[in-house]
C-alpha positions in Angstrom: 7.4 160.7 126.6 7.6 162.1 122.9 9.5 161.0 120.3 10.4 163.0 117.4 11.1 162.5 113.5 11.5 163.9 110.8 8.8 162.7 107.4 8.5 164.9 104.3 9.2 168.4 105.5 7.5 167.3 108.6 8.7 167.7 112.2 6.1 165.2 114.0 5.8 165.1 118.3 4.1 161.7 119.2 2.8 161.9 122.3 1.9 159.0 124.1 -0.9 160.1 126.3 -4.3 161.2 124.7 -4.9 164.8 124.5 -8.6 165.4 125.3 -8.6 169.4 126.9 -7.7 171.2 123.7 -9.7 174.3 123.7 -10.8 174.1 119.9 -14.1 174.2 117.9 -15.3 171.8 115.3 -14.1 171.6 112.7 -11.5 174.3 112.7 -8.8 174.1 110.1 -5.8 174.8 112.9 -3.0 174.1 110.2 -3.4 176.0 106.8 -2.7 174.0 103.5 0.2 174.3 102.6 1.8 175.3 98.9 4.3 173.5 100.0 5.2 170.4 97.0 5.8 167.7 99.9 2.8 168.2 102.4 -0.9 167.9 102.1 -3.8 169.7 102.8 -5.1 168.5 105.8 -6.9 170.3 109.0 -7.1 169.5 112.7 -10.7 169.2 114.7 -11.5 167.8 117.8 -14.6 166.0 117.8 -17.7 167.2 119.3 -20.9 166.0 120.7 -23.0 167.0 117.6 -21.0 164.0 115.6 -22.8 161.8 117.6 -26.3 163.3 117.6 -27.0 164.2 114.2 -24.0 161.6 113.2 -22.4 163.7 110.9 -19.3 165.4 110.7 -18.7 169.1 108.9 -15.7 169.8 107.4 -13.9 173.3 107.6 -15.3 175.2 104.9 -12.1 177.0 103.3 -10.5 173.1 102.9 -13.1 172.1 101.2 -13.8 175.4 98.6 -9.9 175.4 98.1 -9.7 171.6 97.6 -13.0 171.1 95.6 -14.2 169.2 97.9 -17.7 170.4 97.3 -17.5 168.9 94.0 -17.1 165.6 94.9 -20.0 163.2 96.3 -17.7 159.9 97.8 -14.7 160.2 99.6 -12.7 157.3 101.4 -11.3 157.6 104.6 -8.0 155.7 105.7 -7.3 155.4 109.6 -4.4 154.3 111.4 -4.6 150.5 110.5 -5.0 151.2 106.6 -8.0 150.2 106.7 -10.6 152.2 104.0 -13.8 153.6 105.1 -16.3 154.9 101.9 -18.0 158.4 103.2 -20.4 160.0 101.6 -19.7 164.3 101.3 -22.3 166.8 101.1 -24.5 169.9 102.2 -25.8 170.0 105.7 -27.5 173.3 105.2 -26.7 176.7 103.1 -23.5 177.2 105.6 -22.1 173.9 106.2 -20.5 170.7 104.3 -19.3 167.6 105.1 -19.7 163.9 105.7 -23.1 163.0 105.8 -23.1 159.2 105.4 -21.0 156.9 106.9 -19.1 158.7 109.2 -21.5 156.7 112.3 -19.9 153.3 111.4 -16.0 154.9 110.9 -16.2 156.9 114.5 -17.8 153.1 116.0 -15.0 150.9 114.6 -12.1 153.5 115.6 -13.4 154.4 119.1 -13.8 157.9 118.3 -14.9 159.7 121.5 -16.0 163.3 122.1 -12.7 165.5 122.7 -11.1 163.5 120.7 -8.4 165.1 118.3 -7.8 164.4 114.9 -5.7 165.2 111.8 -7.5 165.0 108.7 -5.3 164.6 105.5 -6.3 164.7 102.3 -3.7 162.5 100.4 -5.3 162.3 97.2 -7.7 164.4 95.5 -8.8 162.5 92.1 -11.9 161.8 91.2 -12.9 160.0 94.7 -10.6 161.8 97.5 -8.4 159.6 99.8 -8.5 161.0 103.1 -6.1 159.8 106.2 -7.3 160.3 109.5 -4.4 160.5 112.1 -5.3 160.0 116.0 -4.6 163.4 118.3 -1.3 161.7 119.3 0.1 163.0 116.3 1.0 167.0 116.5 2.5 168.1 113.3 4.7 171.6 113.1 5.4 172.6 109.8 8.1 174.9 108.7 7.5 177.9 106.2 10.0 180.2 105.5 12.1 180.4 108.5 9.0 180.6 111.2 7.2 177.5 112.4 3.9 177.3 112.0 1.5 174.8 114.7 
């Protein structure tokens, strides 16, 4: 069953079964940021077993240069019951970036599983970003200039 709607620009597909076989890496940034005035930056990732073990989670590195994200030390994560989750951002190593602190207690509370998909959007970059995380029942197609972009 999917129902659709329409929200800022946005053509949203909620599907009511959870979506575990996407063939995807971690993080991957599956949906560019947009220029667009009425949608926000955000990236798709399905979760993966390293999360767990080294209980971090990296984020894709060309959201984060082109948000300044690599600036920023805090960041608070909102999921699907509004409720707020304070993250701590930082370097894993030379290559990678992310969420270093914090994100163990966010993925306990919210049942995050391994194959799990997520949309990550960054709703408010100020001095310490606000961060939504949507569950994978949400697929999001975005249109640009006449072509649709998922």
């Amino acid at each position: 069953m999917f129902l659709f709607s329409s929200f800022l620009g946005y053509f949203t597909v909620i599907k009511d079964l959870r979506h575990k076989a996407l063939d995807m890496t971690t993080p991957i940034s599956q949906i560019p940021t947009s220029t667009s005035a009425d949608a926000n930056p955000h990236f798709i990732s399905t979760i993966k077993h390293y999360t767990f073990t080294k209980a971090i989670l990296c984020l894709p590195k060309g959201f984060t240069k082109s948000n300044g994200l690599m600036d920023k030390h805090e960041m608070i994560l909102v999921e699907e019951k509004q409720r707020l989750w304070t993250v701590w951002l930082g370097k894993m190593d030379p290559r990678r970036f992310g969420i270093k602190s914090g994100w163990p207690q966010f993925r306990k509370a919210n049942g995050v599983q391994v194959g799990d998909t997520y949309m990550f959007e960054l709703t408010d970059n100020g001095t310490i970003p606000i961060m939504h995380v949507h569950c994978e029942c949400f697929f999001i197609f975005l249109w640009f200039n006449d072509y649709l972009v998922c």
